[in-house]
C-alpha positions as CSV (number, residue, x, y, z in Angstrom):
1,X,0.0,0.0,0.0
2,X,1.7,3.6,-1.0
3,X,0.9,6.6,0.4
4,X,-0.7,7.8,-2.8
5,X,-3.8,5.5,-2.1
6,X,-5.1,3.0,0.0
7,X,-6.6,-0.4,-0.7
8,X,-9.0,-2.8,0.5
9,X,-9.9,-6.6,-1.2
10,X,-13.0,-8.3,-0.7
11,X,-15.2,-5.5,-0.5
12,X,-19.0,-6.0,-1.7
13,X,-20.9,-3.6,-3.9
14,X,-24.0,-2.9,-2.0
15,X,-25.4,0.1,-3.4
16,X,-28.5,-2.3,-5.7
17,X,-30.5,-5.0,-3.6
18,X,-29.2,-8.5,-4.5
19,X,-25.9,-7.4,-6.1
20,X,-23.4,-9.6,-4.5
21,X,-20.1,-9.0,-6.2
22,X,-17.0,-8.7,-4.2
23,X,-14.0,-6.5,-5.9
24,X,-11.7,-4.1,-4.4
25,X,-11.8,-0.6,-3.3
26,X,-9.1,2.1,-3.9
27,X,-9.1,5.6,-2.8
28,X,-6.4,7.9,-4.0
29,X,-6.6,11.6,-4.6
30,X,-8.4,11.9,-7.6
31,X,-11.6,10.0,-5.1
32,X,-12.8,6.4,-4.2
33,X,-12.8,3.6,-6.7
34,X,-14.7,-0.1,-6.9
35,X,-13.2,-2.9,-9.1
36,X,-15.2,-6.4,-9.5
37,X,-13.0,-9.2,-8.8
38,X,-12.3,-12.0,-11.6
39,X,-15.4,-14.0,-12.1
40,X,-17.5,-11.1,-10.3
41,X,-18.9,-8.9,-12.8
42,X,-21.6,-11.8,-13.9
43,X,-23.3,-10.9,-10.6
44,X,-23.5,-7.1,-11.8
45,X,-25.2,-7.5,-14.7
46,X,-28.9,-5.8,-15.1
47,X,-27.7,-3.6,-12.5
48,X,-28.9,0.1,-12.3
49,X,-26.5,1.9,-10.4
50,X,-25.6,5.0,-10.8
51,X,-21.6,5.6,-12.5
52,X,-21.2,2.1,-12.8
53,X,-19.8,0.8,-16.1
54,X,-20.0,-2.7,-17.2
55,X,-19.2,-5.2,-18.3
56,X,-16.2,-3.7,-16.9
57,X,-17.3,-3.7,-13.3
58,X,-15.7,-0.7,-12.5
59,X,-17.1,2.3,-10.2
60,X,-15.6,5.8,-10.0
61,X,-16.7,8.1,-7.3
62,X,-15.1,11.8,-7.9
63,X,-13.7,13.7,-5.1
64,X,-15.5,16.9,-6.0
65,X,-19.0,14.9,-6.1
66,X,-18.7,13.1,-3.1
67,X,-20.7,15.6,0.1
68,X,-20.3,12.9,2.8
69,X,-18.5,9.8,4.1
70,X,-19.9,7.3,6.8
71,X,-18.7,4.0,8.6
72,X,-21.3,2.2,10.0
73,X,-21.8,-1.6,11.6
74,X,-24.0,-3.7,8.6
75,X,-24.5,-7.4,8.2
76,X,-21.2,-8.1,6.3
77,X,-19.5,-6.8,9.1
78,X,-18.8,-2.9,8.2
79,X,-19.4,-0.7,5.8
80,X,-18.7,2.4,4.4
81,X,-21.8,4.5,2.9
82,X,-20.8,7.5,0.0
83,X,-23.1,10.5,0.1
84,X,-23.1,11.9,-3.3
85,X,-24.1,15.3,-4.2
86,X,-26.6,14.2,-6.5
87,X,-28.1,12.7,-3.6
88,X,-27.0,9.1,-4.6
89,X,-26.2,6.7,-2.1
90,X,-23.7,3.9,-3.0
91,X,-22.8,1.5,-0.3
92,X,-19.3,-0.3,0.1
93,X,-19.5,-3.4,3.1
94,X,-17.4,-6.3,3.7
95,X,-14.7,-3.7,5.9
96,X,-13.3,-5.5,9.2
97,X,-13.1,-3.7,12.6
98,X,-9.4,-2.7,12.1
99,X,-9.5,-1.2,9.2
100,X,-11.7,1.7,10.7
101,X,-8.3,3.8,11.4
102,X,-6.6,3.4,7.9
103,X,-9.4,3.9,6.2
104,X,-10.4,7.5,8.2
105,X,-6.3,8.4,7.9
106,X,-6.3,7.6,4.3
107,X,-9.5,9.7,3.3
108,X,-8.2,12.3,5.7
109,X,-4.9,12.4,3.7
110,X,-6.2,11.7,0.2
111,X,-9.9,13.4,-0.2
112,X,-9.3,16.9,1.5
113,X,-12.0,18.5,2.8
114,X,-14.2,15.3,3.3
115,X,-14.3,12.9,7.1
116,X,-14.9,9.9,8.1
117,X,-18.1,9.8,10.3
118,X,-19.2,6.8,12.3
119,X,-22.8,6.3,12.4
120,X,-24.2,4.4,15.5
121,X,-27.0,2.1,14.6
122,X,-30.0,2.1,17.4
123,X,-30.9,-1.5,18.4
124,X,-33.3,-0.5,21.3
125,X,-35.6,-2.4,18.4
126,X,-38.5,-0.1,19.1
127,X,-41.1,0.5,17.0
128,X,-41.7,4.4,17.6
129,X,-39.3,6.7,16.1
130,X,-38.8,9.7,13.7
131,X,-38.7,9.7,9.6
132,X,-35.8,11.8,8.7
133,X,-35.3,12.5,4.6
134,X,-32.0,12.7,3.2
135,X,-31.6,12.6,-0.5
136,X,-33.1,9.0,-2.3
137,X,-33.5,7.5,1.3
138,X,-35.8,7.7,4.0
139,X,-33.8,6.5,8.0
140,X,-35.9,6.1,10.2
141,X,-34.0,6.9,13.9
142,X,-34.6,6.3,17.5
143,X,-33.7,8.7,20.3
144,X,-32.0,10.1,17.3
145,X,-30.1,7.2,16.2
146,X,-30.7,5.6,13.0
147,X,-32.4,2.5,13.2
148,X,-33.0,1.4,9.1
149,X,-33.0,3.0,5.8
150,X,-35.2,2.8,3.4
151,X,-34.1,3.9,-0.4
152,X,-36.9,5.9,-2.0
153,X,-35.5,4.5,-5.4
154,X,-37.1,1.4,-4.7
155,X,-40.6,2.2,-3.8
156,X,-43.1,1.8,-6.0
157,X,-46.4,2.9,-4.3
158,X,-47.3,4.5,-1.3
159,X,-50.9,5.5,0.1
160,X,-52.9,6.8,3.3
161,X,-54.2,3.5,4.4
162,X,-56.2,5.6,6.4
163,X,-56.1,9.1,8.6
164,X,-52.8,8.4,10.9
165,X,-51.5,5.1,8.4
166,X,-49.3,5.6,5.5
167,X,-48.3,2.3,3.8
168,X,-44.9,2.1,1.7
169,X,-44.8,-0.7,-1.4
170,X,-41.4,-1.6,-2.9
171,X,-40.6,-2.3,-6.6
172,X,-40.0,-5.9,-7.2
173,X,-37.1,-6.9,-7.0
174,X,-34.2,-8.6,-9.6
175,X,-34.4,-11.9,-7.9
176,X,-37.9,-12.8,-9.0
177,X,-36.1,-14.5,-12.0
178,X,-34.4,-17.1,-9.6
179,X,-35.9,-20.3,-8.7
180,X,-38.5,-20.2,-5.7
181,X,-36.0,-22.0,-3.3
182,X,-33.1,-19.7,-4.0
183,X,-35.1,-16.5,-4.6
184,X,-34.1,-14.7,-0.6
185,X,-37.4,-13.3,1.7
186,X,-37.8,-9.9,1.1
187,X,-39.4,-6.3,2.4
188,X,-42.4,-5.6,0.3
189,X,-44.4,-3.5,2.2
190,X,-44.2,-1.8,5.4
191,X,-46.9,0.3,6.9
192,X,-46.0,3.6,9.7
193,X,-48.4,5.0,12.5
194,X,-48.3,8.7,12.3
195,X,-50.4,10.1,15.0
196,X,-50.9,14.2,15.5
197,X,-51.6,17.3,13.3
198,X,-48.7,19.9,11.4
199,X,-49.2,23.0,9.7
200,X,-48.3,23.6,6.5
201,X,-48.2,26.7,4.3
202,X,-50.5,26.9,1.5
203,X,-48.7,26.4,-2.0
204,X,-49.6,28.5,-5.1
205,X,-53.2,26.9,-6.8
206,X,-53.4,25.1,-9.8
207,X,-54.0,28.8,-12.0
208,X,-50.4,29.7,-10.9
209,X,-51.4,32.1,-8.7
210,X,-48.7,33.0,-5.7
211,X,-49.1,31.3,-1.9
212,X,-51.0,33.7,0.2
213,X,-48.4,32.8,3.0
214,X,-51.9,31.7,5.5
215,X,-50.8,28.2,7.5
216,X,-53.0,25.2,7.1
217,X,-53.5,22.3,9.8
218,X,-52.8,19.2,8.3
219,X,-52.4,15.6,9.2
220,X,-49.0,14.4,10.3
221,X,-49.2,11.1,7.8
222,X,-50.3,13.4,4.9
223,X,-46.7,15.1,5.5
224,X,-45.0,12.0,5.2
225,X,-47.3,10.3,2.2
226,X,-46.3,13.6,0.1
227,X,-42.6,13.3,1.0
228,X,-42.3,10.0,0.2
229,X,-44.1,10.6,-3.1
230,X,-41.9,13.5,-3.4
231,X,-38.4,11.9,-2.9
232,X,-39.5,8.8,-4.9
233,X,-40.9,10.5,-8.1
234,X,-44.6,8.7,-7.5
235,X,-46.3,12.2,-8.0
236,X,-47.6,13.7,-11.1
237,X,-45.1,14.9,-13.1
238,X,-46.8,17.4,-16.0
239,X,-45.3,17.6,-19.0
240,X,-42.8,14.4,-18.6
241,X,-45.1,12.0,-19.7
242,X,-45.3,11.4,-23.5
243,X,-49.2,10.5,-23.8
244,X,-51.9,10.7,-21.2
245,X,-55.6,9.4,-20.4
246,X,-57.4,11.2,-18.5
247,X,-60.3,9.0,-16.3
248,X,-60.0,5.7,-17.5
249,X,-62.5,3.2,-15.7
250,X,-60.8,0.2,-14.2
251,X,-62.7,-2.8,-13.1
252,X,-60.0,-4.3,-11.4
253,X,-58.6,-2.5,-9.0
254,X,-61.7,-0.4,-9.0
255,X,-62.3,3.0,-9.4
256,X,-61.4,5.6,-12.2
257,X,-57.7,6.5,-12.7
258,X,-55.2,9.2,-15.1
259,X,-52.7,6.8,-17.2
260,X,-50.0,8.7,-17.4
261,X,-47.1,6.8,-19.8
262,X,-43.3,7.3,-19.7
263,X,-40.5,6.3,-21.7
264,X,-40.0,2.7,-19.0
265,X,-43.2,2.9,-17.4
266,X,-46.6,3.8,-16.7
267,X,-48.5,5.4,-13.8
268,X,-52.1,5.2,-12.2
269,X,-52.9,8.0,-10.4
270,X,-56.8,7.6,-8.7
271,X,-58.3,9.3,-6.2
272,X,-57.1,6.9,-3.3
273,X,-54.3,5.2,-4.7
274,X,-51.8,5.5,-7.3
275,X,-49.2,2.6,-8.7
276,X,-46.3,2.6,-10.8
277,X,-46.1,0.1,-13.1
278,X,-42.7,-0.9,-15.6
279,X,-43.0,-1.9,-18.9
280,X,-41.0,-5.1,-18.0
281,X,-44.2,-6.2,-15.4
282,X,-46.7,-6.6,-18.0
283,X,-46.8,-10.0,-19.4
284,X,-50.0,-10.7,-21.7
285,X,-52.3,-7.4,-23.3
286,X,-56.1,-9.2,-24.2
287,X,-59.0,-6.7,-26.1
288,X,-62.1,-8.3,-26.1
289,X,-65.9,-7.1,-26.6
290,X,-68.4,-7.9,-23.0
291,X,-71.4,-9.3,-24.1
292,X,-73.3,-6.3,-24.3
293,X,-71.6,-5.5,-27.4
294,X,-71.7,-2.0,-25.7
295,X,-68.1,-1.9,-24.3
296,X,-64.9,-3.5,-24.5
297,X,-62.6,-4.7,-22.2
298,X,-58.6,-3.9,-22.2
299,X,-56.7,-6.6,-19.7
300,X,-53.2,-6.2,-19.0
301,X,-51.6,-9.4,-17.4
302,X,-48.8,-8.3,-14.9
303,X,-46.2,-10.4,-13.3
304,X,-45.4,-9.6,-10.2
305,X,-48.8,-7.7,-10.0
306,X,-49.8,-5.0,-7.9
307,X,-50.5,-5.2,-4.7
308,X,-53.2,-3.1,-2.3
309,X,-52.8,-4.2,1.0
310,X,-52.6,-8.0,1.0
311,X,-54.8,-7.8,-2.1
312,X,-52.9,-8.6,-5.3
313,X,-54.1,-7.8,-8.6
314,X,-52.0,-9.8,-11.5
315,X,-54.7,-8.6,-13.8
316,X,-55.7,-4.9,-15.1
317,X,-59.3,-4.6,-16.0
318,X,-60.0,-1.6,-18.5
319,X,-63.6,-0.8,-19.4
320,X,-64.4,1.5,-22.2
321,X,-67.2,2.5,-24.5
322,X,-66.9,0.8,-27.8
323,X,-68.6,4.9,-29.9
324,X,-66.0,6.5,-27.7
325,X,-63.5,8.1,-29.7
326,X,-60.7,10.7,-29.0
327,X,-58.3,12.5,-31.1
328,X,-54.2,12.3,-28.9
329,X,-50.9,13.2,-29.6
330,X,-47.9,11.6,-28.7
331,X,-44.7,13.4,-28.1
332,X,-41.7,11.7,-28.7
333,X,-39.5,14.6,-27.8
334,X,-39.9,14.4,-23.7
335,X,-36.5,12.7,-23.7
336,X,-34.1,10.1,-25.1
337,X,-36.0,7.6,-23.8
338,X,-39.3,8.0,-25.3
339,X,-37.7,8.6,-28.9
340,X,-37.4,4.9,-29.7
341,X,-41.4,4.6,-29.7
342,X,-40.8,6.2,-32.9
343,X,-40.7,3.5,-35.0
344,X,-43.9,1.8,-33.1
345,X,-46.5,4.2,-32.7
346,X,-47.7,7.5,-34.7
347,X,-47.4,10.7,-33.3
348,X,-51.5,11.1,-33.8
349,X,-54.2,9.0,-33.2
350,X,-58.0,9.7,-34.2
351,X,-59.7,6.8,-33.4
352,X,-62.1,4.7,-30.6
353,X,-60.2,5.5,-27.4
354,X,-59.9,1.6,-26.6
355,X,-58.2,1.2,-29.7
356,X,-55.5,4.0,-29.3
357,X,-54.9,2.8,-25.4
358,X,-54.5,-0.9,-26.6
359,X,-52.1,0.0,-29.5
360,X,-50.4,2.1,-27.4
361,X,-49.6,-0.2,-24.5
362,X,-48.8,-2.6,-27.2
363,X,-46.1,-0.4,-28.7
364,X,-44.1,0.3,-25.5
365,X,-44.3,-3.2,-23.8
366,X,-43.5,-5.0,-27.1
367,X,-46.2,-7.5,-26.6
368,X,-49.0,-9.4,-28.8
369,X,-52.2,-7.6,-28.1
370,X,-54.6,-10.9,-28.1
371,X,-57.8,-10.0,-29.5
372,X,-61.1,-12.2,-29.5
373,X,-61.3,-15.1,-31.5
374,X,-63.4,-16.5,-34.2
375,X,-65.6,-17.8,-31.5
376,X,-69.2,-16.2,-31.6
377,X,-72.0,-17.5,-29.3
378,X,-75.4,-18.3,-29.9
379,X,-76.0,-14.5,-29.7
380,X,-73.2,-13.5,-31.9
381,X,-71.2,-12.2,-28.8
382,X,-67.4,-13.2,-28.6
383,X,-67.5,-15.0,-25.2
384,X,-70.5,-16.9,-22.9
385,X,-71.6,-16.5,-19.7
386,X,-70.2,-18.4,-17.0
387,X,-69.9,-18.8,-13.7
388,X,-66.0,-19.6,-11.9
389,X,-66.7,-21.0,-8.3
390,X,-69.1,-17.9,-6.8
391,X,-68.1,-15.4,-9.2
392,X,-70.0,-14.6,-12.2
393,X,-68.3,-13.5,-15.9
394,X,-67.7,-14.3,-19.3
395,X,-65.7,-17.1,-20.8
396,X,-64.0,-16.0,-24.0
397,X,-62.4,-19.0,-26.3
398,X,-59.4,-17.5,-27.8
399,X,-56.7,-18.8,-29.9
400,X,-54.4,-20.2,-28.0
401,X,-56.5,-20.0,-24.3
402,X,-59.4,-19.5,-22.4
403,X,-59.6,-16.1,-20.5
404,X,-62.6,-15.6,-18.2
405,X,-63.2,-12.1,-17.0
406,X,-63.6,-9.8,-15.4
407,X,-63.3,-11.0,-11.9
408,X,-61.3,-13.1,-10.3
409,X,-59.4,-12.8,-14.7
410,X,-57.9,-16.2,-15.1
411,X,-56.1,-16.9,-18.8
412,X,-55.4,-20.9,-19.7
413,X,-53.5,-21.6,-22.3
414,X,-54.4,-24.6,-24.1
415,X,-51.1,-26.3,-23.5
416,X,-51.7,-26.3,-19.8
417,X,-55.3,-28.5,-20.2
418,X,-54.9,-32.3,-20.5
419,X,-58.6,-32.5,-21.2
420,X,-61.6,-31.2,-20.7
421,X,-65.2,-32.7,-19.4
422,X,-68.6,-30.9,-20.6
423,X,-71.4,-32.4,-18.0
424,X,-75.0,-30.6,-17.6
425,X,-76.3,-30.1,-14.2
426,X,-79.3,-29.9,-12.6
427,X,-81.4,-31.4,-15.3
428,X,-84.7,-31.3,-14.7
429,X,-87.7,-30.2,-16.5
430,X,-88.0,-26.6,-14.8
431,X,-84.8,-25.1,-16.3
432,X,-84.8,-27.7,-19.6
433,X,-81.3,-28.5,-19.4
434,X,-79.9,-24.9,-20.1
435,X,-76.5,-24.6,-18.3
436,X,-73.8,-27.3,-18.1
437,X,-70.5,-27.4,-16.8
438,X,-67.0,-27.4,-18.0
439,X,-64.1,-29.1,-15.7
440,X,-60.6,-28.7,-17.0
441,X,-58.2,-31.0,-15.9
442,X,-54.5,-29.4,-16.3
443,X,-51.2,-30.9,-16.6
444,X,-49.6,-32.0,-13.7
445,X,-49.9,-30.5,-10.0
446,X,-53.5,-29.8,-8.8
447,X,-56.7,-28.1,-10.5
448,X,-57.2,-25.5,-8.1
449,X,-56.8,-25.2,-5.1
450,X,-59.5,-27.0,-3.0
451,X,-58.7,-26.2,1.1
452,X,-56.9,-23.2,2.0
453,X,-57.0,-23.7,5.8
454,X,-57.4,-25.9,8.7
455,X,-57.9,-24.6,11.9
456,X,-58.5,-26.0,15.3
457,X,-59.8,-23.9,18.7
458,X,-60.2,-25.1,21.6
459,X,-62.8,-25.6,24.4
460,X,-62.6,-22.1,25.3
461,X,-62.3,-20.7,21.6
462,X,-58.5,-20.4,22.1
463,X,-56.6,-21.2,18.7
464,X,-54.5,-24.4,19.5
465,X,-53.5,-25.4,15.4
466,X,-53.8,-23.9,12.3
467,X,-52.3,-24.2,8.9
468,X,-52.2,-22.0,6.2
469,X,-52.2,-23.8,2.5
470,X,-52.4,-20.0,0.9
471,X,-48.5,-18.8,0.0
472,X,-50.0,-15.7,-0.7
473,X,-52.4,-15.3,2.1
474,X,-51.5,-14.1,5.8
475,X,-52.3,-16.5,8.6
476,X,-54.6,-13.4,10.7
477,X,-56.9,-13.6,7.7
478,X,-58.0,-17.7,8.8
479,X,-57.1,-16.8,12.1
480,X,-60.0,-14.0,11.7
481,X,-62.7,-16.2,9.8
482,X,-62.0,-18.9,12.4
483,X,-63.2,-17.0,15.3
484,X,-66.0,-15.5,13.7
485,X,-67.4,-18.8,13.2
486,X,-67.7,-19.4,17.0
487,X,-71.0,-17.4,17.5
488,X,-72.6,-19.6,14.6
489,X,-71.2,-22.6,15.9
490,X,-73.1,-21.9,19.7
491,X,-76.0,-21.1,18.0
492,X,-75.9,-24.2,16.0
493,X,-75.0,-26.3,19.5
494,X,-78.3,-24.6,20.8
495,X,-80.1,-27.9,18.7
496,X,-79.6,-31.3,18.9
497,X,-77.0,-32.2,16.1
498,X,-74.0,-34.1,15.4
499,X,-70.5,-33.6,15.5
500,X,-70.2,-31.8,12.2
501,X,-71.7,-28.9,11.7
502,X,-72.0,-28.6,7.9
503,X,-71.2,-24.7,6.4
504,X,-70.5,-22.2,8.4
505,X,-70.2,-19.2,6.9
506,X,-69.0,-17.9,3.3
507,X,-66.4,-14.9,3.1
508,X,-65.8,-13.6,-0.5
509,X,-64.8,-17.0,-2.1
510,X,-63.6,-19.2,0.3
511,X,-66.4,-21.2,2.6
512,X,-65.7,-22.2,6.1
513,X,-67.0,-26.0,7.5
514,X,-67.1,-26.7,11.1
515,X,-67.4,-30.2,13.5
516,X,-66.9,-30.2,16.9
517,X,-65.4,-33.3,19.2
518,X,-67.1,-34.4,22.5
519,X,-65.0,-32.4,24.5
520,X,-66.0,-29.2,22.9
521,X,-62.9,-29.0,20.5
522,X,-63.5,-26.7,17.6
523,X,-62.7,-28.2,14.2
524,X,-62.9,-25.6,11.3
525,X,-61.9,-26.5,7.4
526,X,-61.7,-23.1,4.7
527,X,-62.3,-24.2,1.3
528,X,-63.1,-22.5,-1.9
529,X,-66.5,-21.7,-2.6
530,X,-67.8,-24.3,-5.3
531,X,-70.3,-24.5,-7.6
532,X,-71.1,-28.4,-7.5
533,X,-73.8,-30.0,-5.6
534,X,-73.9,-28.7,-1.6
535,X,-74.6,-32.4,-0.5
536,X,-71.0,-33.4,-2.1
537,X,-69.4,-30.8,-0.7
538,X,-70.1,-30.8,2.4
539,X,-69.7,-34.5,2.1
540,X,-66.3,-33.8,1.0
541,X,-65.9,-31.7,4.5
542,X,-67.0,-34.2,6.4
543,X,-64.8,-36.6,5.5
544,X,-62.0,-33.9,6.0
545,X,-63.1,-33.1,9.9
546,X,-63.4,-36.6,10.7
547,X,-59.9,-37.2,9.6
548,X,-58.2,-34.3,11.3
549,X,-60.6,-35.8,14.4
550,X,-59.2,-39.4,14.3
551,X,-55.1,-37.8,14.0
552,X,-56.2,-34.8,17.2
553,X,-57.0,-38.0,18.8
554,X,-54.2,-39.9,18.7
555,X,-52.4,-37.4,19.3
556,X,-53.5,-36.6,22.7
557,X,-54.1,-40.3,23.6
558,X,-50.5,-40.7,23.0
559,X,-49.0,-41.6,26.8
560,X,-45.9,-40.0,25.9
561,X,-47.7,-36.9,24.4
562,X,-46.9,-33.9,27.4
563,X,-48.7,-31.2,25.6
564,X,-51.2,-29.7,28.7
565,X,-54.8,-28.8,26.9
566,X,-54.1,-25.6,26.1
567,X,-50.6,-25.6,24.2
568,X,-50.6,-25.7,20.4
569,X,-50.2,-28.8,18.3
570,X,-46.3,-29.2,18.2
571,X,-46.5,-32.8,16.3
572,X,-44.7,-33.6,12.7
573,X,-46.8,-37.1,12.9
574,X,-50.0,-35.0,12.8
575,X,-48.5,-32.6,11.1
576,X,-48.4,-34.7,7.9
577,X,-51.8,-35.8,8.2
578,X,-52.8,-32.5,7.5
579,X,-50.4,-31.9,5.2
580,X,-52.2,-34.3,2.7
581,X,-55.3,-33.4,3.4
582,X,-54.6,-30.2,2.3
583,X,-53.5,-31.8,-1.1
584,X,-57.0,-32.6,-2.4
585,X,-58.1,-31.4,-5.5
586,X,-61.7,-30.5,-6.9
């Protein structure tokens, strides 16, 4: 090491989520520099960070555009965090404990004008603290320590769940494209209690009129939701967009929202909620005509879709007027990045607006807009009406799949259906045979999903076992339906009966089944709501309970079994009973 720069090996670029490429950092006079080792730059590639030039692997910080320096503990041991001026945060770790005093020497020596700070990280591991903004990223400290950061770069959504709630969503991230076992848990929403009122001096109106300087009361959270749509470019933006639609009715998520489109992405701005969308989430574009031949219906498939809460929505739903038509412009010049639409789109459109929003979101995604088939029903329409578990819709046969819509949408492709069975139901001389069914038995795994949860309470309603089938699904949701069930369950126990209790109770889709042991054990089995017969499906429940039954009993029949009445269920024996009950099909 010579006095004209210092130099460290094995030091991870961790300025990008899921970047793990070691290489080695040298700082001389000239500012700080990151090289990816041999072999290393494979990791780097897709990456989006700022000054970084591949397939080099090479990152150069300048001295003159570096504001701050900080050494801080991180999970790699330590790091070292580079405050640009542009308000970029790149992120060095992998540092040991000793080299803390060669590192602060050398940047003392080499980058004049510029220190070392050490940052102490809280780890009280409270949940009350203070937002504090600097630059892209949000920290959030503790008796004014930090205690996490949050990069505003990352977020894709953020809303008032309600007065004193703001919720934060984050983009998804690179890994999605590695298998489900090595793909790491991540962060994708977190939600912040901010209680209390601010004031806040009243900006100049839409008509560009100047602030009158008078102070408004406002809610704390409101404060924070418009920072952090502020610092992470989620509000409107006028004039940076290259084509807009104003009040475009969604079906799914519902409500009426602004498209605004940019050069890699698009944004929905409602009156509650507004998402971000890239280009690179949507996956499949269908137009297709509802039966009324009155409107017509734009989905856009999206992988990973958007979420609202725990709801997820892998499906846009666009409704429009078939007679509607609007005359729109598309400028190309907004930047570099919107100039290579060129060649796909025309700078005017004069046409029915579905037909300029589906070309459009064809042109920028670069995907086959699907429209409906040859297939005409008896009525001439392009799809039938049909009925998926409780939910009512129309079944469109298209070319290369089946797409029912509009809610829950569900596209098959034919080469996912090993066959298909056409049966009527219900045929009786009242209704003269007019609806049948169609059952499609796919490739492989399982139909559909049949149970979703089995949940046992016991004798004083305390939950004792549950388990949650539903990846996608948070346990408090079963835990919620479970309980609620209780007060129909007494009422049912105020009659004669037996130990199973038939249905329950439906919530949205799912249907909850109940049986109860003589010593006033509480069995409860969530499955999707079905269409078929209630007699075989609440046989089918029945046989479930009385299985689950049988296993509780051996279990605490067991001499060696020391679980006192109410523990949970701790038992991988009864564990795998229910393990393949849950792997029924319809």
């Amino acid at each position: 090491m010579s006095d004209s720069r210092v130099q460290f090996s094995d030091i991870y670029l961790a300025t990008e989520p899921y970047v793990r490429s070691a290489g080695q950092v040298r700082i001389g006079a000239s500012g700080i520099g990151w090289k990816a080792a041999e072999g290393e730059t494979d990791a780097l590639e897709g990456a989006n960070i700022p000054g970084l030039v591949l397939p080099a692997g090479m990152l150069a910080l300048q001295r003159d555009d570096v504001r701050r320096l900080q050494w801080q503990r991180v999970a790699r041991g330590y790091g070292l965090r580079v405050f640009m001026k542009s308000g970029t945060l790149h992120k060095l770790d992998g540092f040991n404990a000793d080299d803390f005093e060669t590192l602060r020497d050398g940047i003392k020596r080499l980058l004049h004008g510029l220190t070392l700070e050490t940052r102490d990280i809280s780890t009280k591991g409270w949940n009350w603290g203070k937002p504090d903004f600097e630059g892209t990223h949000m920290t959030f400290r503790v008796d004014n320590r930090p205690m996490f950061d949050l990069p505003m770069s990352q977020v894709s959504n953020t809303n008032l769940a309600n007065k004193n709630e703001v919720s934060i969503e984050f983009q998804p991230p690179r890994a999605r494209t590695l298998k489900r076992k090595n793909a790491p848990d991540e962060l994708v929403e977190v939600r912040f209690y901010v209680p209390g009122t601010t004031t806040n001096t009243k900006k100049a109106d839409s008509d560009g009129e100047q602030a009158s300087g008078e102070e408004e009361e406002v809610s704390a959270a409101s404060v924070v939701h418009d920072t952090i749509k502020e610092r992470a470019d989620l509000g409107q933006v006028s004039g940076d967009s290259f084509v807009q639609f104003p009040e475009i009715l969604c079906l799914t998520p519902r409500g009426r929202y602004n498209i605004d489109m940019f050069s890699g992405f698009l944004r929905l701005h409602g009156k509650t909620y507004d998402y971000k969308i890239a280009y690179q989430q949507v996956q499949r574009l269908f137009l297709v005509s509802k039966p009324d031949e009155l409107h017509m219906m734009f989905i856009v498939g999206l992988n990973p879709p958007i979420r609202q809460g725990q709801t997820r929505y892998p499906y846009l739903v666009l409704q429009f007027v078939r007679d509607e038509e609007l005359a729109v412009d598309l400028n190309f010049a907004v930047d570099e990045g919107t100039r290579k639409f060129e060649s796909r789109l025309r700078a005017h459109y004069d046409e029915p607006l579905y037909r300029i929003v589906a070309t459009v979101f064809a042109g920028v995604t670069e995907k086959r807009l699907v429209e409906g088939g040859a297939f005409r029903g008896y009525h001439g329409s392009q799809g039938i009406k049909a009925s998926l578990k409780a939910s009512e819709g129309t079944l469109y046969p298209l070319e290369k799949g089946l797409l029912f819509a509009p809610k829950p949408t569900l596209y098959i492709p034919h080469s996912d259906i090993a066959s298909i069975v056409f049966s009527r139901v219900d045929a009786s001389s009242s209704n003269k045979m007019r609806t049948f069914d169609i059952k499609l038995n796919m490739h492989g795994a399982q139909d559909y999903q049949f149970i979703h949860c089995i949940a046992i309470l016991g004798r004083h309603g305390n939950p004792i076992y549950l388990r949650n089938y539903d990846a996608h699904e948070d346990d408090v949701k079963y835990h919620y339906m479970a309980h609620t069930s209780l007060d129909i369950i007494d009422a049912r126990l105020a009659q004669p009966t037996s130990s199973y209790l038939g249905h329950l109770q439906t919530v949205g889709d799912l249907s909850v089944y109940g049986y109860i042991t003589n010593t006033n054990v509480k069995i409860m089995v969530v499955s999707s709501a079905s269409n078929e017969s209630p007699s075989v499906r609440s046989s089918q429940m029945r046989h479930v309970c009385e299985c689950v039954h049988a296993a509780y009993v051996a279990l605490v029949c067991n001499p060696f079994n020391e679980r006192r009445e109410e523990d949970r269920v701790q038992s991988e024996r009864f564990d795998m009973v229910v393990e393949k009950l849950g792997q029924l099909t319809e």
